[in-house]
N, C-alpha and C positions, 0 to 999 in steps of 0.2 A: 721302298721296302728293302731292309737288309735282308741278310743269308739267313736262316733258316734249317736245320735239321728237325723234320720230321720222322714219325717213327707209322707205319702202319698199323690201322685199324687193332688188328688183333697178333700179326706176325709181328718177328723180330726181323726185322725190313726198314731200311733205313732210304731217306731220301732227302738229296739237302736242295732245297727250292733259293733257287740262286739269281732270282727278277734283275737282268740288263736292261729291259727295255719291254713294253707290253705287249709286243709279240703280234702287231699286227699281221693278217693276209699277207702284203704284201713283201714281208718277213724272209719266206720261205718259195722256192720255188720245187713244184710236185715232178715227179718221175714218172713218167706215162708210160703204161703198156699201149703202143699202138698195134691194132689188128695188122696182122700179116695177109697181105691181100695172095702173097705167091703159094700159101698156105690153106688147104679147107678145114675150114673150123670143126672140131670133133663134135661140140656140143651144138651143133645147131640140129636143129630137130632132124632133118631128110640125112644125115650125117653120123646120125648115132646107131653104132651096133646095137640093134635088140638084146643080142647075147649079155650084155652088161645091164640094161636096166632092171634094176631090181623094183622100185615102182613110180607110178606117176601121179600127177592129181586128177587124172582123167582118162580116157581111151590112149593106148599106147601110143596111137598115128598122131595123136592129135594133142599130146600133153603142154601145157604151161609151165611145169615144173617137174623135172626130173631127177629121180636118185639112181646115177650108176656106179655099177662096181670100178674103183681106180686101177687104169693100166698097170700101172706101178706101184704096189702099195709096200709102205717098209713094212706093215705088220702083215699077215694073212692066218686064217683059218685053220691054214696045212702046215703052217710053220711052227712046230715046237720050242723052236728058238728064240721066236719075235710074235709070238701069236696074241691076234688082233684083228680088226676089221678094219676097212680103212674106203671112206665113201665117197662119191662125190652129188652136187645136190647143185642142179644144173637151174641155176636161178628163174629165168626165163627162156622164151624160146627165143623172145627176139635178141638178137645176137648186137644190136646198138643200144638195148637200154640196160642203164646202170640201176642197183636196187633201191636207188631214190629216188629214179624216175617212173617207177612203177607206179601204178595204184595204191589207195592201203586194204583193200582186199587181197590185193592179190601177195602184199606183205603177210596178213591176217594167215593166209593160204599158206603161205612158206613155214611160218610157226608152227600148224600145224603139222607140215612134212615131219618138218624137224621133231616134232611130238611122236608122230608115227614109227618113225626110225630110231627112236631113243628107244620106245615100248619092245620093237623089235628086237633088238641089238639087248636087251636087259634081261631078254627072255635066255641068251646062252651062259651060263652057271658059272664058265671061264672068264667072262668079262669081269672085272672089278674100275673101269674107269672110261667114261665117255666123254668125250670132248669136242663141240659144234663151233669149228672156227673160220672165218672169211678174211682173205687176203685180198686186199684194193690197191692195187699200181705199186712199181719199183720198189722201193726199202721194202715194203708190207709183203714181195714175198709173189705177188700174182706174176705169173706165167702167162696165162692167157685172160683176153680183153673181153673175151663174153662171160656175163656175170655167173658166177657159180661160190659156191663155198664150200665146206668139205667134214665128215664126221670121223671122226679117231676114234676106234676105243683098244683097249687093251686092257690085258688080265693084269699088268704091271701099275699099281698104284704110286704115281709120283711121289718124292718122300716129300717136298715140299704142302703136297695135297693132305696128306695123311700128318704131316705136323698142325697144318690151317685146322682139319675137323678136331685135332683133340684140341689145341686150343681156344676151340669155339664152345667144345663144349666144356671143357676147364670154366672156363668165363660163364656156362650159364648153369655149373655146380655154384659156383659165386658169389653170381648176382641175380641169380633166378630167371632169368631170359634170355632174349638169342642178341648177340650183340649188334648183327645187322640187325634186325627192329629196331633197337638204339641207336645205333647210328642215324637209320632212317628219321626219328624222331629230332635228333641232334640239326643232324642237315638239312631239314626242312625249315629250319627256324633262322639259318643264319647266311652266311656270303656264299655260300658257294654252291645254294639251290640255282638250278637252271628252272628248271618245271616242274610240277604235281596235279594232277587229277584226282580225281576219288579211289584210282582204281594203281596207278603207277607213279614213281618219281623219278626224277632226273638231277642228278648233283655230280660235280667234281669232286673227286675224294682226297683228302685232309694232307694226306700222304701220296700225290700224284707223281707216279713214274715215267711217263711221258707227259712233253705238250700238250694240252687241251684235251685231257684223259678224260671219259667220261661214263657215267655207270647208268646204265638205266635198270629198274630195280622194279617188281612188284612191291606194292605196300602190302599184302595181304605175306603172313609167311609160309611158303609155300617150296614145295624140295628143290622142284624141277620144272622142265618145263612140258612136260607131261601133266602138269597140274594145272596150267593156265584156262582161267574159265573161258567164255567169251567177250564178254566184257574187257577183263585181262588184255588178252590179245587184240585186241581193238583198239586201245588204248596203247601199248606197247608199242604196235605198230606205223600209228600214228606221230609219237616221241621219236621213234628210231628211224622212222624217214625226214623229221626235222633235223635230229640232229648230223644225220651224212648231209645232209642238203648244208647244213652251217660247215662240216668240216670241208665240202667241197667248195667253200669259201677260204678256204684257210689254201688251198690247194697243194692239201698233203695227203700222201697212199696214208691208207688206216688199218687196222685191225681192228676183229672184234671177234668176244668168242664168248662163251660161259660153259661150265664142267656140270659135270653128275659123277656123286663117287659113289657108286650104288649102294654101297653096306652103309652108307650114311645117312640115313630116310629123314635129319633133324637138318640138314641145309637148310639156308635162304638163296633160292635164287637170284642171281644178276648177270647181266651181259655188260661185258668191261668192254666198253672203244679207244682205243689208243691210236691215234695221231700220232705218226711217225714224221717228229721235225726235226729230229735232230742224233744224230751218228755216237754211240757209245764208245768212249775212247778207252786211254788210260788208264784214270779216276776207276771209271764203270767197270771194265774190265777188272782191272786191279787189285780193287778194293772191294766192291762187289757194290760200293755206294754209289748213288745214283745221284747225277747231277741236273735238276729241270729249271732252265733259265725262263720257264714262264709258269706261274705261282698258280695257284687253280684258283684262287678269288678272280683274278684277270682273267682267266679261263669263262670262267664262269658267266664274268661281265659280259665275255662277246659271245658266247651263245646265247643269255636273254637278249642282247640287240640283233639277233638274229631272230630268234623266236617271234622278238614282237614284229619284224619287216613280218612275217607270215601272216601273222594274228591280221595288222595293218591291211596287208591286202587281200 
């Protein structure tokens, strides 16, 4: 496959997919946060200030999932300045499992937090933007090695975000629809679906800005994730611990995150996972274009042969 200039879905977003070689595993070597053992973990349950939890999925002594106030947050409350909320969502209690080694209830469960605390957080009139996003090992940004993920919001609406909603809804003055449902429809049908159930789908997107980018998407159109039925979330949950289990083959930190822009009630939800394989230079800097040496058709290839090792056994 030659080079390639892509444009994104609906922004004016450029990305030139520039395939060296198919980007196996063994490709790449991952940045590990390892535990500090001369160090006590904050987030392990006997560990954590009560003063900071704001709530749990269960009795306070005894929780599996916790949401506390951050030490350090750049937005706060009190700040006229920078005001914002800024949380942290203490994944598990045990302090050695990662979020794909979990259950998928107990993923099913995290959804829901996250559902909880968006409701919360939407309830204050100053907010205009929410953002639920997880950092995994070195590039990606994690600090510490016991799973947790973290909630932004702020009254300050990205201009980037605020360009994306009008021209989504540009596009469905248009064309009469929302263009993620088209999309969905599009990528279901061609190379670069990974998976779909009745209920969710999973595809690399046409315009990938990282290695092995990947979107997992309800099919239903739905704002937020405050809307996710049960079903939904079941289903969701299920996808997004195959697909960390396939990136945790690739052995690269990852992100992932998806927004709410409150005043925008006509969204489609999706959570964007991006694999960090590779270091923005120059070019990325520079220019502002984006160079991915591994194509999301190839992307796509190796998490179906991921998917089916699971299916298999």
């Amino acid at each position: 496959m030659t080079s390639e200039i892509r444009k994104d879905y609906i922004q004016d977003k450029y990305v030139i997919i520039a395939p060296r070689r198919k980007g196996r595993p063994d490709d790449f070597q991952k940045e590990i946060v390892e535990p500090n053992t001369d160090k006590v973990c904050v987030f392990c349950r006997g560990n954590v200030d009560g003063r900071r939890i704001l709530t749990t999925d269960g009795p306070r002594d005894k929780w599996n999932i916790a949401v506390l106030k951050n030490i350090f947050p750049a937005v706060s409350t009190d700040n006229p300045n920078a005001y914002g909320r800024q949380e942290v969502v203490v994944e598990t209690a045990a302090a050695t499992k990662q979020l794909e080694e979990l259950p998928i209830a107990h993923i099913v469960k995290l959804l829901e937090v996250y559902a909880k605390r968006t409701k919360a957080i939407s309830k204050d009139p100053k907010i205009e933007y929410i953002l639920i996003f997880k950092n995994n090992g070195g590039r990606a940004g994690a600090s510490l090695r016991h799973a947790h993920s973290q909630i932004f919001a702020t009254e300050f609406l990205p201009p980037h975000l605020k360009d994306k909603s009008q021209k989504v809804q540009e596009y469905k003055l248009q064309h009469g629809t929302c263009v993620y449902c088209d999309v969905i429809a599009k990528e279901r049908k061609g190379p670069r679906l990974v998976w779909e159930n009745k209920h969710v789908i999973a595809f690399t997107p046409y315009a990938s800005m990282h290695n092995y980018e990947i979107w997992i998407m309800p099919k239903r159109h739905i704002d937020n994730v405050t809307e996710l039925q049960t079903k939904e979330r079941l289903e969701f949950a299920k996808i997004l611990r195959r697909v960390l289990r396939s990136i945790g083959e690739l052995n690269l930190p990852y992100n992932f995150y998806f927004h709410q822009v409150k005043n925008d009630e006509d969204q489609h939800l999706y959570m964007k996972i991006t694999p960090r394989g590779s270091v923005w230079a120059g070019v990325e800097i520079g220019s502002g274009l984006i160079i991915n040496p591994v194509s999301p058709e190839d992307a796509a290839e190796f998490y179906r042969q991921e998917f089916a090792k699971v299916s298999q056994g």
